[in-house]
C-alpha positions in Angstrom: 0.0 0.0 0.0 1.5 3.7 -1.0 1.8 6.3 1.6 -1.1 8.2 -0.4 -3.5 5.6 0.7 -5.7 6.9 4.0 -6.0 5.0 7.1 -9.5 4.4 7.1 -11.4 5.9 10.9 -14.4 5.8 12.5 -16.9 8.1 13.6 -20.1 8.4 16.0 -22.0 11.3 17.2 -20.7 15.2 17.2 -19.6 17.6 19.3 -16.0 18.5 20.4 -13.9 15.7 18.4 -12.6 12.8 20.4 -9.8 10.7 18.8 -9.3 7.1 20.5 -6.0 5.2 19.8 -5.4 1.9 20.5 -2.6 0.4 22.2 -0.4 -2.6 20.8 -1.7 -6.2 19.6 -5.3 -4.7 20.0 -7.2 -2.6 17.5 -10.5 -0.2 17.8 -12.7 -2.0 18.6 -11.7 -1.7 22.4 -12.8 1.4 22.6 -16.7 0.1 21.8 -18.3 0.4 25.3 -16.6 4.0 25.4 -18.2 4.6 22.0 -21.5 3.9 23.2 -21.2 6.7 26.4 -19.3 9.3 25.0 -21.1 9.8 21.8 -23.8 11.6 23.7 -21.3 14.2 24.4 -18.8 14.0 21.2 -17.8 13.2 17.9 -16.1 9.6 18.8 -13.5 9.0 16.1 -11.5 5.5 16.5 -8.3 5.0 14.5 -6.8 1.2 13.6 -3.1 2.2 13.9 -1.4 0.6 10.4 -1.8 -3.3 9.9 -4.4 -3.3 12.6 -8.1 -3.9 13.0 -9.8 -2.1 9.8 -6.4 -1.2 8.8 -5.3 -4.9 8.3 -4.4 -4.7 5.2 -2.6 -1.1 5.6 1.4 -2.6 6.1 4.1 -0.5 6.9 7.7 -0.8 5.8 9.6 0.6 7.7 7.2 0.8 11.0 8.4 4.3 12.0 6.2 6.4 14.3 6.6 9.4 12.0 5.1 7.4 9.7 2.1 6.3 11.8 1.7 9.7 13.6 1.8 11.3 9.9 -0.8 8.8 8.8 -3.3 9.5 11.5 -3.3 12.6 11.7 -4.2 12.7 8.1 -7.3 10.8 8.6 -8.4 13.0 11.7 -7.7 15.9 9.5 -8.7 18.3 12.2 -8.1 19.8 15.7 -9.0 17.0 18.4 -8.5 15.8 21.4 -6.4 13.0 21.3 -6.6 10.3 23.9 -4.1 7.0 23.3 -4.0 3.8 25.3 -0.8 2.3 26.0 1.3 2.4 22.5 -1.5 4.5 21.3 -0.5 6.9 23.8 3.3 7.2 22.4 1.5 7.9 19.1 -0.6 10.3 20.7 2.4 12.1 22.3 4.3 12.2 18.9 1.2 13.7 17.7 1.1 16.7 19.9 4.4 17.2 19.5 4.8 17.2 16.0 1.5 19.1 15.4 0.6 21.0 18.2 -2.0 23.1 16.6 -3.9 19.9 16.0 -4.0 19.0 19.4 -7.0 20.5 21.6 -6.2 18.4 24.6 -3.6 15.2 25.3 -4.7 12.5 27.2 -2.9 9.6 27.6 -4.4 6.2 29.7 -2.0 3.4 31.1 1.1 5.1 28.7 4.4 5.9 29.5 7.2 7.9 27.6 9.3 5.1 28.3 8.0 1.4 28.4 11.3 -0.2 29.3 13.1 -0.6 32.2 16.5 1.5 31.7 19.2 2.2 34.5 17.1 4.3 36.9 13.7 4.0 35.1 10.9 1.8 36.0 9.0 -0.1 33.3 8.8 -3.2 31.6 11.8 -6.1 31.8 13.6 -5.8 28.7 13.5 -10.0 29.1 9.5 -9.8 29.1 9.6 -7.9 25.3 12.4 -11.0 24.4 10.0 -13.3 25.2 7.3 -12.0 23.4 9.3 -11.7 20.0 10.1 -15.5 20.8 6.1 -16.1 21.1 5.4 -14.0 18.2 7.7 -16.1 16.1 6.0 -19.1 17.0 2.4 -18.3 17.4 0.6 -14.9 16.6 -2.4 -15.6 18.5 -1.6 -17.3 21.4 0.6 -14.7 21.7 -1.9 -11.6 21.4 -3.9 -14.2 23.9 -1.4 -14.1 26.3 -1.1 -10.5 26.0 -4.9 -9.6 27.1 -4.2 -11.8 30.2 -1.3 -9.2 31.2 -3.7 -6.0 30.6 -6.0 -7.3 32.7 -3.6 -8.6 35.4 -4.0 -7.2 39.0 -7.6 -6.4 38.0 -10.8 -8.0 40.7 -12.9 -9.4 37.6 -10.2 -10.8 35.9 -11.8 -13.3 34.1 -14.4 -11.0 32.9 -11.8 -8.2 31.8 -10.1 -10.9 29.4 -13.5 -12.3 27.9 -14.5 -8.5 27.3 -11.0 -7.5 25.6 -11.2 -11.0 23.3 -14.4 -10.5 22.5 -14.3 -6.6 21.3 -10.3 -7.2 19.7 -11.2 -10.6 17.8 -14.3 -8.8 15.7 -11.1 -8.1 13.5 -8.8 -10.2 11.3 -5.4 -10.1 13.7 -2.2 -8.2 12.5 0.5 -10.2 10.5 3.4 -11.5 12.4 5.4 -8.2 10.8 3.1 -5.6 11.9 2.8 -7.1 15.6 7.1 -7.3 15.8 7.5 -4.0 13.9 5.1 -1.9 16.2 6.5 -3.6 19.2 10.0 -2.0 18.0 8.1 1.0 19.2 7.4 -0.2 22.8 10.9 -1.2 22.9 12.6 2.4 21.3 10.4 5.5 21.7 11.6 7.6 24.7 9.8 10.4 24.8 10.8 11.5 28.4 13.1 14.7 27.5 9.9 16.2 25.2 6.7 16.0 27.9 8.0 19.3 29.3 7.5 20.5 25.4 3.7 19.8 25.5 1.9 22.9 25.9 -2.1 21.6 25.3 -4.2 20.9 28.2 -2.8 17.1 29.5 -4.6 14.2 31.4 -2.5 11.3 32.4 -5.3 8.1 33.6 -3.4 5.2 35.1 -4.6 1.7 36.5 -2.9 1.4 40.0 -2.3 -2.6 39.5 -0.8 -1.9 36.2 1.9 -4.4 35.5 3.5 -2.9 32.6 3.1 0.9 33.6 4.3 0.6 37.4 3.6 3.1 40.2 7.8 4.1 40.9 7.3 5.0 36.9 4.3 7.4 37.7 6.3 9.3 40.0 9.1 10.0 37.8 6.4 11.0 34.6 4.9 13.7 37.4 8.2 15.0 37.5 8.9 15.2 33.7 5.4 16.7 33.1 4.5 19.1 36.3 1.7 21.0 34.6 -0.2 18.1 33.4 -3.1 16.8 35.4 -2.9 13.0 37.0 -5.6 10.4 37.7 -4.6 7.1 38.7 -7.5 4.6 39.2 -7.5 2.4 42.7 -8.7 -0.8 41.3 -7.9 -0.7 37.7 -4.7 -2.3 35.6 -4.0 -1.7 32.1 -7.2 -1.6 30.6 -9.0 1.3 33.1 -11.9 1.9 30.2 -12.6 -2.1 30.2 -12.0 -2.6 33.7 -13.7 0.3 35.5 -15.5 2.1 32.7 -18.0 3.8 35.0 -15.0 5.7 36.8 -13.2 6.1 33.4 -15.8 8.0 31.7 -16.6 10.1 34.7 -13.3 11.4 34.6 -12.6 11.7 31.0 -16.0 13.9 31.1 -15.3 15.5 34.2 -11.6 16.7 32.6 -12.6 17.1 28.8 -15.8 19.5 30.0 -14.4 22.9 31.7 -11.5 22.9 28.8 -14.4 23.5 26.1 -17.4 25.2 28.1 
């Protein structure tokens, strides 16, 4: 597929324009439940990040983040608030960043500028990202399988959390074995912890307390980087706050999003 070609979006309702991003393995169809509140409010636009969800077919070689970031904000093609899950919120970040003007508000949910551990920085175990390339070699869906256990780990309905995730992400044909290694290159190399201070939009950072992969020592260190963005972290919740607790999540989404456009 050429560069020309559009990622292909979706959008519900109107209003202020809300634009949901996905985090890695998964695809938009996560954000479904959130759809169904939030389109009372907003204009709900979902994005499949390249090679994912309704974007299957949508490869990308090389799998740069200027190249995805560049590609979605094509297909918004307007000023929005930008909210990314996990990877999605990397790609969110690079988005306000690079186009700042494009960027009403920044939120990012269970995302950190840096997902690895590094010396003095908390995040995930560089031999945990090994092991996934060495599943990934063998077995695609087991693999994305095994991931929705890990977003839902730490959470009270466990079990309910991962039949939810499997149920919303498998509506879609899954990502090629290229697309799911490529983008996880991303995980493993974006650093975005020198820019935060650089973002100058309105920014809401949502954190699951039991999440595994986004730890609590690496929360601490983010409020440093980012001082003048606002912090929620939710009690009960892990990676997937929006699945997990989506009462809470919405409240505060809508509690947040509301005086910044009254």
């Amino acid at each position: 597929m050429s560069m020309a070609e559009t990622l292909k979006i979706s959008s519900q309702g109107s209003g202020i324009p809300l634009v949901f991003i996905h985090g890695w393995g998964l695809n938009s169809a996560v954000w479904q439940p959130s759809i169904e509140v939030l389109k009372e409010k907003f204009e709900v636009i979902t994005v499949d990040l390249p090679g994912f969800g309704s974007n299957v077919e949508h490869s990308l070689s090389p799998y740069t983040l200027a190249k995805v970031v560049t590609l979605v904000q094509q297909a918004v093609a307007k000023p929005a608030v930008y909210i990314g899950w996990s990877l999605g919120g990397l790609v969110a970040c690079e988005i306000a960043l690079n186009y700042p003007g494009k960027v009403r508000a920044l939120v990012t949910v269970a995302s950190s500028p840096c997902f690895v551990e590094r010396e003095s920085w908390f995040g995930i175990k560089p031999d945990v990202l090994a092991l996934f390339h060495r599943q990934l070699a063998e077995d695609t869906a087991k693999t994305i399988n095994n991931f929705l256990k890990i977003q839902a780990m730490g959470s009270p309905h466990l079990r309910h959390d991962i039949k939810l995730l499997r149920e919303l992400v498998m509506q879609f044909q899954i990502p090629t074995k290229a697309t799911l290694e490529d983008s996880l290159q991303l995980l493993e190399t974006v650093d975005h912890r020198e820019n935060l201070i650089e973002l100058s939009m309105p920014f809401l950072r949502m954190y699951g307390k039991l999440d595994g992969l986004v730890p609590r020592k690496a929360i601490e260190a983010i409020n440093l980087l980012s001082p003048e963005s606002d912090v929620v972290i939710l009690d009960k919740a892990s990676h997937a706050p929006f699945i997990s607790h989506p009462e809470e999540f919405h409240q505060v989404l809508i509690a947040w999003l509301s005086p910044l456009f009254e």
